[in-house]
C-alpha positions in Angstrom: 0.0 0.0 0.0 2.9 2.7 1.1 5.1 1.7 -1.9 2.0 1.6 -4.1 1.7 5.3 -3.2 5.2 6.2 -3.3 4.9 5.2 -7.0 2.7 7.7 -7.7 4.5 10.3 -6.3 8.1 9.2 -7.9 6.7 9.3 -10.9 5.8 13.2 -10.5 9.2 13.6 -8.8 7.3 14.7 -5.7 7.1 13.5 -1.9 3.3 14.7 -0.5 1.5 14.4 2.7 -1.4 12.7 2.7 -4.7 13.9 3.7 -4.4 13.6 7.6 -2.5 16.7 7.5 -5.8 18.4 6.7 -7.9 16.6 9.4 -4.5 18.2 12.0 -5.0 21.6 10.9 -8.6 21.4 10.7 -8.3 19.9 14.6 -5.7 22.5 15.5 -8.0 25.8 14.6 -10.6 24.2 16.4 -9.0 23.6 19.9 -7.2 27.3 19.3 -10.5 28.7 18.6 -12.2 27.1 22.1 -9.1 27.9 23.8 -9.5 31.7 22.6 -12.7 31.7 23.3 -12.6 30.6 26.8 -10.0 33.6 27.1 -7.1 31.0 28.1 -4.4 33.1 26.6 -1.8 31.8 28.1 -2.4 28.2 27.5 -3.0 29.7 23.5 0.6 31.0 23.6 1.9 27.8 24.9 0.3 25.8 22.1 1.0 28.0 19.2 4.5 27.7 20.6 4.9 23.7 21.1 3.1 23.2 17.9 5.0 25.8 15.6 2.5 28.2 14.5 3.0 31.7 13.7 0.2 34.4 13.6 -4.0 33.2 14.5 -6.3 31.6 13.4 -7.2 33.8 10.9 -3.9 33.8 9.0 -3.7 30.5 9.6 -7.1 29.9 7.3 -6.1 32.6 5.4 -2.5 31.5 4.1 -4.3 27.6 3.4 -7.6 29.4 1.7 -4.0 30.9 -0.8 -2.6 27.7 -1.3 -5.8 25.8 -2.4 -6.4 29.0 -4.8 -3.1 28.5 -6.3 -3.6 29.0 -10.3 -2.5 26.5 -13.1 0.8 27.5 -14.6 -0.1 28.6 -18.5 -3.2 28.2 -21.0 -0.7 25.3 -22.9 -0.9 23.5 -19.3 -4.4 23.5 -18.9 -5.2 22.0 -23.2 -2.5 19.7 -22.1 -4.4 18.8 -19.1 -8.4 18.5 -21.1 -6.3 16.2 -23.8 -5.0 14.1 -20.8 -8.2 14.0 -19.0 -10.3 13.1 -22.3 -7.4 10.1 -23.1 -8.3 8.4 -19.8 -11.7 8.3 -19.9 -11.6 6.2 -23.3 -9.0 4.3 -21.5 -11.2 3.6 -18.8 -14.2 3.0 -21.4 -12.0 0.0 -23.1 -10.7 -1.2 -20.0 -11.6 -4.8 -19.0 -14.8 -4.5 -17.1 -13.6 -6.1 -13.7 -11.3 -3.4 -13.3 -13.5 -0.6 -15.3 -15.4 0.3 -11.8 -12.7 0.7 -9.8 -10.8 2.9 -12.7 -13.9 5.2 -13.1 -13.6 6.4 -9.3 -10.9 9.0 -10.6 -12.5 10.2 -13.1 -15.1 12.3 -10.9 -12.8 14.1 -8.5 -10.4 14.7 -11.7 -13.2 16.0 -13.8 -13.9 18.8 -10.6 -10.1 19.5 -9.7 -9.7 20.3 -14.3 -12.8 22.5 -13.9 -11.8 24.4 -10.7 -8.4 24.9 -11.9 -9.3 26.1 -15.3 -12.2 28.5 -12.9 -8.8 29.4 -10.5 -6.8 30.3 -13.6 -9.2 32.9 -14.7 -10.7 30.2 -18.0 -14.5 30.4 -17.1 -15.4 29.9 -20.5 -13.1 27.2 -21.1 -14.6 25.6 -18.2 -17.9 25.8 -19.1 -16.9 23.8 -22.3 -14.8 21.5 -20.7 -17.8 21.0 -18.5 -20.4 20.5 -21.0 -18.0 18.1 -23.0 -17.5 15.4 -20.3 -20.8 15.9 -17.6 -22.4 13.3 -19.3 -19.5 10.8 -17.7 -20.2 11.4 -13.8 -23.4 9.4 -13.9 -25.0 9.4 -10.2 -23.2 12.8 -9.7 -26.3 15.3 -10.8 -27.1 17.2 -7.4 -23.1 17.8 -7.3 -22.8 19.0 -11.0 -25.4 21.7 -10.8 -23.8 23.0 -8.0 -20.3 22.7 -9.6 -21.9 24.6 -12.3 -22.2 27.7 -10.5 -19.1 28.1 -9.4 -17.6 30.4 -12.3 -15.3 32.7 -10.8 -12.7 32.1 -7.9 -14.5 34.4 -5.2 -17.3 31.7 -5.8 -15.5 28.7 -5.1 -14.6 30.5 -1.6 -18.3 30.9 -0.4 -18.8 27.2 -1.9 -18.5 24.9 1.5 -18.6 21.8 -0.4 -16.1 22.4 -3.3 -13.4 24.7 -1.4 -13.3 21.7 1.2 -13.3 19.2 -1.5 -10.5 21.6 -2.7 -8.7 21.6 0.5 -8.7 17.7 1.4 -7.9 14.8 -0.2 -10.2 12.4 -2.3 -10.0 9.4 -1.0 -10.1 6.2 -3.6 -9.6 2.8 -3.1 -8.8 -0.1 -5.8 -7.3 -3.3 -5.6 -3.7 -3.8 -6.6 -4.5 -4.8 -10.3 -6.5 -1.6 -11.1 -4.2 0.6 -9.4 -0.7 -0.9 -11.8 -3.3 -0.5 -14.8 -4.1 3.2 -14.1 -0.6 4.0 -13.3 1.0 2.1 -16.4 -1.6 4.0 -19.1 -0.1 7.2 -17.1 3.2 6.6 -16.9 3.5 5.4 -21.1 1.1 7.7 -21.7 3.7 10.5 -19.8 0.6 12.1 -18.4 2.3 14.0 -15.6 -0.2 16.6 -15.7 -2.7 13.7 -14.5 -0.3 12.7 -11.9 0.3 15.5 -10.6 -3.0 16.1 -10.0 -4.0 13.1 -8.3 -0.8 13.3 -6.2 -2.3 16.8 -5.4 -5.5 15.8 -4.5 -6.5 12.4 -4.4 -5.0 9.6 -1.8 -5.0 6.0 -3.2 -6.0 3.2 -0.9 -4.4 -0.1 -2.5 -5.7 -3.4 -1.4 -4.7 -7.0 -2.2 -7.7 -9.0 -3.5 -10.3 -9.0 -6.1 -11.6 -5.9 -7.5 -14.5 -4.2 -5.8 -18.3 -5.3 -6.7 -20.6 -2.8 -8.4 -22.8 -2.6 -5.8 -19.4 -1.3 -3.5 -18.3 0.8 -6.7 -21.9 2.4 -6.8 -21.4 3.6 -3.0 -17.8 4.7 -3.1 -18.9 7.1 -6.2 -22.1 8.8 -4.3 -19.7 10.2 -1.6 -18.6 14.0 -1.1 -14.9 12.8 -0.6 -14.7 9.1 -1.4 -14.1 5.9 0.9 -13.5 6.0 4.3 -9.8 5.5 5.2 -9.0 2.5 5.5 -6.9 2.4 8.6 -9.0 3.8 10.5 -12.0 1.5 10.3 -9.3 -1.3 11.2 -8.8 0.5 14.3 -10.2 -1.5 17.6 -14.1 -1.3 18.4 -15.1 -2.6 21.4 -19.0 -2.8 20.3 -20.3 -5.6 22.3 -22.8 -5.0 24.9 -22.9 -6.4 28.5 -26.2 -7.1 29.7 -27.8 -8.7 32.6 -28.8 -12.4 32.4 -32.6 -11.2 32.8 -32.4 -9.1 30.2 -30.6 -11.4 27.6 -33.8 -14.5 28.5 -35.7 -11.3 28.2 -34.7 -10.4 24.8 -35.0 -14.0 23.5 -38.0 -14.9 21.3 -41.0 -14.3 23.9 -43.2 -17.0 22.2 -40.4 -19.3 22.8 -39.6 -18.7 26.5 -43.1 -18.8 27.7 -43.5 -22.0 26.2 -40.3 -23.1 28.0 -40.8 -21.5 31.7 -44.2 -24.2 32.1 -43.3 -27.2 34.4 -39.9 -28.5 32.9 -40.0 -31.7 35.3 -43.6 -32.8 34.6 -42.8 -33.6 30.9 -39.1 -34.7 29.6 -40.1 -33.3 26.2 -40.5 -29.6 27.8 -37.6 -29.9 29.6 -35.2 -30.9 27.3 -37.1 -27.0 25.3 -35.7 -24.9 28.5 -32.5 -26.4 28.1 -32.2 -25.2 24.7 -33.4 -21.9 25.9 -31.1 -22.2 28.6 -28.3 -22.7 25.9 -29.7 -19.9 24.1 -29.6 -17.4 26.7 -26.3 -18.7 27.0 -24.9 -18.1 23.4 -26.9 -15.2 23.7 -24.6 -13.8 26.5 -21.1 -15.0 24.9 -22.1 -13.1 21.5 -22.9 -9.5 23.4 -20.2 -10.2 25.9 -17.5 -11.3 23.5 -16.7 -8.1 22.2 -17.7 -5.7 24.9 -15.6 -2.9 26.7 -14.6 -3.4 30.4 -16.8 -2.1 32.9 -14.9 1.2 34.2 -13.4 2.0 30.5 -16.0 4.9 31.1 -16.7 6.1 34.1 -20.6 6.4 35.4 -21.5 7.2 38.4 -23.3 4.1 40.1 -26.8 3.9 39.5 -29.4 4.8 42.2 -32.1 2.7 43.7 -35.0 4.4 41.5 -33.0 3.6 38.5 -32.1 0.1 39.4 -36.0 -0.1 40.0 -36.7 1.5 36.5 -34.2 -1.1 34.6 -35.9 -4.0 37.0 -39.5 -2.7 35.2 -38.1 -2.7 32.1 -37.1 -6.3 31.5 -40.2 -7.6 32.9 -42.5 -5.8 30.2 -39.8 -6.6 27.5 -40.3 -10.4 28.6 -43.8 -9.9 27.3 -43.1 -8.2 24.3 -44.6 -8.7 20.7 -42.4 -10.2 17.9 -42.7 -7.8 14.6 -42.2 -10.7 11.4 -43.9 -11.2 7.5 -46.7 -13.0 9.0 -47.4 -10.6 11.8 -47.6 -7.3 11.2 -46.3 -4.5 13.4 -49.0 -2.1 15.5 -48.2 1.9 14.7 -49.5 4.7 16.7 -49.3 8.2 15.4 -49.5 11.3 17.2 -50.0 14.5 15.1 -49.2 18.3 15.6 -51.7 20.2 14.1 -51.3 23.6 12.9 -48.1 23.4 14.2 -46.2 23.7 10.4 -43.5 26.2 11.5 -43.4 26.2 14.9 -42.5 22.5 15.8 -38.7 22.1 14.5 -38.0 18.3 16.2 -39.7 15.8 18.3 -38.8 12.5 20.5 -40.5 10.7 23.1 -38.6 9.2 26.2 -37.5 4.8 26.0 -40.7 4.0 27.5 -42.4 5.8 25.0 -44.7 7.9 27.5 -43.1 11.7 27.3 -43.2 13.6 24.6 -40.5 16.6 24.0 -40.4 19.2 21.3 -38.2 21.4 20.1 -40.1 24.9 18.7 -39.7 27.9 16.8 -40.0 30.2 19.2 -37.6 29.4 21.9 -39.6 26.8 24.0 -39.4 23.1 24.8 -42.8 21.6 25.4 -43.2 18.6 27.0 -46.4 16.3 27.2 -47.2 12.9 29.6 -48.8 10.1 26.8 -50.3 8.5 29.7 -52.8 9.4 32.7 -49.7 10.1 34.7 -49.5 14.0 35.0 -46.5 16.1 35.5 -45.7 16.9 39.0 -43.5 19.5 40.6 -41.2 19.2 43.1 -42.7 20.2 46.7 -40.9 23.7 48.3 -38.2 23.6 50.5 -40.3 23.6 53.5 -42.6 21.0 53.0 -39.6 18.8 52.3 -38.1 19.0 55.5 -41.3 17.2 56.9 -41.0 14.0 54.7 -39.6 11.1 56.1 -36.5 9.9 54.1 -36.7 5.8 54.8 -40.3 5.9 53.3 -40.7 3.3 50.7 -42.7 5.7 48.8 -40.3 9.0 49.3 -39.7 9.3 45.3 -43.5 9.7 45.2 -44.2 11.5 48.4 -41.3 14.6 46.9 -44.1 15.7 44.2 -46.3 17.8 44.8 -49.9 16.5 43.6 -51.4 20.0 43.1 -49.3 21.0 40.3 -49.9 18.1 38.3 -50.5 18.8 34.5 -50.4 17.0 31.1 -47.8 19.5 29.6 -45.1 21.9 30.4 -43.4 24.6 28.5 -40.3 26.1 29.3 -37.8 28.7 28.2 -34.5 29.9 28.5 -32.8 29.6 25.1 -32.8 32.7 22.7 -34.2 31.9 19.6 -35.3 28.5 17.7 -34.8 25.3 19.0 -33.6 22.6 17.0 -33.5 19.4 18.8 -35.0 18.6 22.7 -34.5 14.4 24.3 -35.2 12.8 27.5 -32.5 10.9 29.4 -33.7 7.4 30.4 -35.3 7.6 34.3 -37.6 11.0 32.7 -35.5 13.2 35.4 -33.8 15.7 32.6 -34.1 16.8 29.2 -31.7 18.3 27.3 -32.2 20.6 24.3 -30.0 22.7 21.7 -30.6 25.9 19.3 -29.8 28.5 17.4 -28.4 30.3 20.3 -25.5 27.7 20.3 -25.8 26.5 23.4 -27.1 23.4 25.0 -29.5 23.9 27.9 -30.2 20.9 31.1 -34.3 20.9 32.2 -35.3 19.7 35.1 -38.6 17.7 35.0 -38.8 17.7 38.7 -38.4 21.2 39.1 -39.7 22.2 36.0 -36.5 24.8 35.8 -33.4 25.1 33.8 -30.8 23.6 35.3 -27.7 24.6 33.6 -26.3 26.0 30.2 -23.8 24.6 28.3 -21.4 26.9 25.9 -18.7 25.6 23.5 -20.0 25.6 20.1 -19.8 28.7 18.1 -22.5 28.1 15.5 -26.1 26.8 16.1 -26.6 23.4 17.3 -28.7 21.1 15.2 -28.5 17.5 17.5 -28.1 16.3 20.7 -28.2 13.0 22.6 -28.3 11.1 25.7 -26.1 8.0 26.8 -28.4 5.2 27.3 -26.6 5.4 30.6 -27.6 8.9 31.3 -24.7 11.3 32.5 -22.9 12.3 29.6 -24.6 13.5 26.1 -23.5 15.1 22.7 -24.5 18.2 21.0 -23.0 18.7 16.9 -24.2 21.3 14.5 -23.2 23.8 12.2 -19.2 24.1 13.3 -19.1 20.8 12.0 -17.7 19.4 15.7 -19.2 16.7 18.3 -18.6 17.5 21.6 -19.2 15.7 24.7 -20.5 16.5 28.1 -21.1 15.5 31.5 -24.1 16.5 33.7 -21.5 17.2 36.6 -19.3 19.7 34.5 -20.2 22.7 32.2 -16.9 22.2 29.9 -16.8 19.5 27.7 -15.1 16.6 28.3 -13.9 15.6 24.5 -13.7 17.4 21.1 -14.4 15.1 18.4 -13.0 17.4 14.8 -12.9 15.5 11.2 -16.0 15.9 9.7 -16.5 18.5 6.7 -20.0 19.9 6.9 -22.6 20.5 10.1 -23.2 17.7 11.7 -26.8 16.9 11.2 -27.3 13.4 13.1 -26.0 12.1 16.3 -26.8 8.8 18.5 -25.1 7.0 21.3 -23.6 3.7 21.3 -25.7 1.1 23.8 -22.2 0.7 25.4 -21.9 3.5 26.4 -18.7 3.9 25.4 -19.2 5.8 21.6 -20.4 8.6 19.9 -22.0 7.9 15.8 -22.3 11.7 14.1 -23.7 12.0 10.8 -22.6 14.9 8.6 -23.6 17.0 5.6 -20.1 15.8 4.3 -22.2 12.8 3.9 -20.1 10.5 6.1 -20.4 9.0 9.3 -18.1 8.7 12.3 -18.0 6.5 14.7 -15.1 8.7 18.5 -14.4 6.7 21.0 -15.2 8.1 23.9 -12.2 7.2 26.2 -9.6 8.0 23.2 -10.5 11.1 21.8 -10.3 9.2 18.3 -12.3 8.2 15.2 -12.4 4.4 15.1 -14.9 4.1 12.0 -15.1 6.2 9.3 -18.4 5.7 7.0 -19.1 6.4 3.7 -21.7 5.9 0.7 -24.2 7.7 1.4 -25.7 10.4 -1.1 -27.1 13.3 0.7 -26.7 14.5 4.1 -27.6 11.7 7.1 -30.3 12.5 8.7 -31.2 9.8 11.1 -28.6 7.1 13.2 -29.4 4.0 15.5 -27.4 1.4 17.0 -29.0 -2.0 17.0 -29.6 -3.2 20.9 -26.6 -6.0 21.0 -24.2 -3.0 19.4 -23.1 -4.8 15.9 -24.9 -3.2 13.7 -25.5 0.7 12.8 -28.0 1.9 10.4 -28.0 5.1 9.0 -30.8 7.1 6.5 -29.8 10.1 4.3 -31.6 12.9 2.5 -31.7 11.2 -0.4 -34.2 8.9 1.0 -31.6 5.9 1.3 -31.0 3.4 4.2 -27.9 2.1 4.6 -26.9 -0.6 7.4 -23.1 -1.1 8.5 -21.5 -3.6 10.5 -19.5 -2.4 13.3 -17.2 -5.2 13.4 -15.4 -4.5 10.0 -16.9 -0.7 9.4 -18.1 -2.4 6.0 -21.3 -2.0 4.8 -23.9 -4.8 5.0 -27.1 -3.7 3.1 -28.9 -0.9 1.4 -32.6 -0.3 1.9 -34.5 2.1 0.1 -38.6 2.5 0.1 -38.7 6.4 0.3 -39.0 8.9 -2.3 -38.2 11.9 0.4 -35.3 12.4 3.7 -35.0 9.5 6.0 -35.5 12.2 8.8 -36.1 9.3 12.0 -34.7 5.6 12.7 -36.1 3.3 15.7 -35.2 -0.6 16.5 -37.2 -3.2 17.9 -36.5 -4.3 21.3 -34.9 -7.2 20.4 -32.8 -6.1 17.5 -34.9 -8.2 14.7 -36.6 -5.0 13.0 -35.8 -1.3 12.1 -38.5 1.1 11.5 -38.0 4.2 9.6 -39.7 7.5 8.9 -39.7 10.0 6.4 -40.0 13.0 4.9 -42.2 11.6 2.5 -45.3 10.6 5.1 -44.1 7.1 4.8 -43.4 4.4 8.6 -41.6 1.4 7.2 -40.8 -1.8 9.0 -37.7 -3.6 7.8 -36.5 -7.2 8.3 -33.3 -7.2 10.0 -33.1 -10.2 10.6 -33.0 -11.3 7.6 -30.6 -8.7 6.3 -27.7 -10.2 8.9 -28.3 -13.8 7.8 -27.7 -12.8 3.6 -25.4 -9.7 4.7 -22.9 -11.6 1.2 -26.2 -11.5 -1.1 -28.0 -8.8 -2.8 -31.5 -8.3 -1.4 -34.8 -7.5 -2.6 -37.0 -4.8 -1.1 -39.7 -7.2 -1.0 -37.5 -9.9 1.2 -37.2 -7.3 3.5 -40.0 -4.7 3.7 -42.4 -6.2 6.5 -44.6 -3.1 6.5 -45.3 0.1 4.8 -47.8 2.3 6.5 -48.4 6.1 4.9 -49.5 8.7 7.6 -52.2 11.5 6.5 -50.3 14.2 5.3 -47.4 14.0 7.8 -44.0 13.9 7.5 -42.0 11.8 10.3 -40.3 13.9 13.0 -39.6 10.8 15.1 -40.6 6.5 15.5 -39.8 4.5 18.2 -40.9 1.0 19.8 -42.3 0.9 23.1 -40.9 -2.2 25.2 -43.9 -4.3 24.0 -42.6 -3.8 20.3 -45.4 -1.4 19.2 -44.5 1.2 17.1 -44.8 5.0 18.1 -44.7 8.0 15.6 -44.9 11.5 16.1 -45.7 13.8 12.8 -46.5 17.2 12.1 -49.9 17.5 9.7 -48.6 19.3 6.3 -51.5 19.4 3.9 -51.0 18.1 0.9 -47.4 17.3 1.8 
């Protein structure tokens, strides 16, 4: 792999860094600008001077912003370059067609680094025909070329986030060994140096030994902003298992099954040779979770109290009754609808017993409503708390006060539109981000604001809860994930490397990782305890708008804007399958309790059950919509803000009424 891309850069007489460099810089201006910002101008100094750098931050962006804008060398250059460019794609054309998909990956980002240079050198018109000469080649690549298009003048290509980072960074393509000595042996006889040193410039080449990739894998590498996912870091070390309580692995076993196996084993030999096999199962069941999982205190929670312990205790005994969502039974969906509520309800959730409801609104609140005949009390005063009795079984109860109970609460404190409001898992907090940039902590005992959290600069669009409570995420337009801790108003990490707002976020059931989905239309998986990216995911085709971890941790599935579903496997940060039933955004992902189905939701009024089930036993065949689809329910005018599954597998959704949507 290193000597394969030493090759390429011998042959241009030229030694380059490789695109990590980028993701460094990018990481450096961010901690500079926290550091700044937080007024720490001391520790500044003593980073600027550790690390080398001269000036800020602003000469810092402004001296890179004048190396990507750096103009071809002379008008015989850039013919030279179009005649160079137009040789390879007839080479790729009459290549042999195992190796054609995997040679066709560098025609895309070469096509956009000819027609920004020719823009950079002051050639619009030349671009414009160089563009309508050889668009018809980047098939899949439509959305991108009109807005390639526009870009005609080099002040342009500054305001443009997409193309000045695609600019900035390198592409990233991968090929097996036999495509990459083909492409490089038509450009070195060919003396295309021109080519070469473009794609030393601004592609990185990820050689692999094997067989060349499928179509189906060349069909997701070319839908991505900037190409695969490196490599070395997806073989990094993912601890994704999940430890879990006996109870709640018999619990999580086929219900139908385990009842049938929990009647009087002794009385019949038949029946109790069935428990042992459940027992077995459970068993299995245990080894597979376990086998992979972190250690205990790789993170550190606080220990959990006696109401939570009692909350966990309730929830295994209504999963042990839940229903089991297959082809021959049909899931249950409950809708709730906002009405006239078009543009003032921006996001919605409901809590992991699906009986709060949050949302986030336009005009500054967060509103909060109870799903069942349980109201919302406040916290007694001071005073009358001093008269309770502490040992009383019932104290948790005895704290509300029963006067103040109500179906819904508003509250505010942020200034200006919120954008994304969830409830931690005991229904104690709920956390909530805006436009405001900042990430406020609610009280739903107290019905106050508990704290504010400052770090980002730009708005936030997501946040989310550890299934363990205690620390959550917030990521939004300053393209960074940061992490928090209810006991500290700093964050704890700062996760940098994506290239566009972050527009998705979701916490591993371990507790021990962060998934952030990006505009850059990637996704990355920080470890928590590092600091680091430990998968890097790409193929989707539009910005992701929707993550969830399935329960046992192996799996991730992800939905786009495009209206594309795309599931991953955690193990090997490949991808496993592609699921696609909607015409609009993916805009809300939910599992089943047990792992065996994902539901979706969408822009496009559309609740869709899928097989998952099925998808990990033929993860190495292609598979049919119809093998997979269980359901497809349409709601009444309603676009999906949020699905979930209560612990008895029914499915919840919460839409906001659009006529004629």
């Amino acid at each position: 792999f290193i000597q394969s891309n030493l090759r390429f850069k011998m042959a241009t007489g030229e030694l380059l860094s490789t695109s990590e460099d980028g993701d460094d810089d990018q990481l450096m201006q961010a901690v500079l600008g926290y550091l700044k910002k937080k007024n720490l101008q001391e520790t500044v100094c003593t980073l600027r001077k550790e690390a080398d750098i001269h000036g800020d931050e602003d000469s810092m962006h402004i001296d890179k912003m004048k190396q990507v804008l750096t103009s071809y060398k002379s008008a015989q250059h850039q013919e030279r370059a179009l005649s160079q460019f137009g040789a390879l794609c007839q080479f790729v054309e009459k290549s042999l067609e195992m190796y054609r998909g995997e040679l066709s990956l560098v025609i895309y980002p070469l096509f956009v680094q000819i027609y920004l240079e020719l823009i950079v050198g002051n050639q619009p018109k030349l671009a414009r025909e160089f563009y309508e000469k050889y668009k018809g080649q980047q098939e899949g690549r439509e959305e991108d070329l009109n807005e390639l298009v526009t870009i005609t003048t080099k002040e342009a290509l500054q305001l443009n986030q997409n193309f000045f980072q695609f600019r900035s960074n390198k592409y990233v393509v991968r090929m097996c060994k036999d495509s990459f000595n083909c492409l490089l042996s038509h450009l070195q006889d060919n003396s295309h140096v021109l080519l070469l040193n473009l794609i030393n410039l601004h592609l990185f080449v990820d050689v692999f030994d094997g067989l060349p990739k499928q179509p189906s894998q060349v069909a997701l590498s070319n839908s991505t902003l900037m190409g695969d996912g490196m490599r070395s870091v997806n073989q990094q070390k993912m601890f994704y298992g999940v430890t879990l309580l006996p109870a709640m692995i018999s619990a999580l076993l086929d219900p139908d099954e385990f009842d049938e196996a929990t009647v009087d084993a002794e009385a019949d030999p038949k029946k109790k040779k069935k428990k042992d096999k459940m027992i077995l199962a459970t068993v299995k069941q245990k080894d597979k979770t376990e086998s992979h999982a972190p250690q205990a205190n790789r993170i550190p929670y606080p220990a959990i109290s006696e109401s939570e312990a009692a909350d966990q205790q309730e929830m295994i005994q209504e999963l042990t009754g839940r229903y089991r969502i297959t082809h021959g039974s049909q899931p249950t969906i409950a809708l709730y609808t906002f009405i006239n509520a078009k543009n003032i309800i921006n996001n919605a959730s409901l809590s992991e017993d699906c009986k709060l409801l949050t949302a986030a609104c336009q005009n500054s609140a967060v509103k909060v409503w109870s799903l069942t005949k349980n109201k919302l009390h406040k916290m007694r005063d001071a005073d009358e708390l001093e008269n309770l009795n502490l040992a009383d079984e019932n104290i948790i109860d005895m704290i509300m006060d029963e006067k103040t109970g109500s179906q819904s609460l508003t509250m505010h404190g942020h200034i200006g539109p919120v954008y994304d409001a969830s409830v931690n898992f005991n229904k104690t907090l709920i956390l909530s981000g805006g436009d405001d940039c900042t990430a406020r902590l609610w009280s739903l005992q107290t019905h106050t604001q508990l704290s504010a959290y400052r770090a980002h600069e730009h708005p936030i669009w997501r946040c989310a809860w550890s299934p363990q409570g205690h620390y959550f995420a917030t990521g939004g337009v300053d393209r960074l994930v940061l992490l928090w801790s209810t006991q500290h108003v700093s964050p704890v990490r700062l996760f940098s490397g994506h290239l566009g707002d972050v527009t998705s976020l979701c916490m591993h059931p371990n507790g021990n990782y962060v998934a952030s989905g990006s505009s850059d239309r990637s996704i990355r998986i920080w470890d928590m305890s590092s600091g680091g990216c430990v998968r890097h995911l790409t193929g989707h085709k539009g910005a992701v708008t929707s993550l969830v971890f399935s329960p046992h941790g192996h799996l991730l599935v992800s939905g786009d804007e495009a209206g594309i579903i795309l599931v991953w496997d955690m193990s090997t940060g490949t991808h496993a399958a592609t699921l696609s039933n909607h015409t609009a955004a993916v805009t809300t992902l939910a599992m089943s309790r047990e792992g065996g189905t994902v539901v979706s939701g969408g822009m496009d009024c559309l609740i869709n059950t899928w097989d998952l089930a099925f998808v990990v036993d033929n993860m190495e065949n292609e598979l049919a919509n119809e093998d997979v689809l269980i359901n497809k329910s349409r709601t009444k005018d309603s676009p999906l803000l949020y699905v979930g599954t209560t612990r008895k597998n029914l499915i919840m959704g919460v839409g906001n009424y659009c006529p004629n949507s």
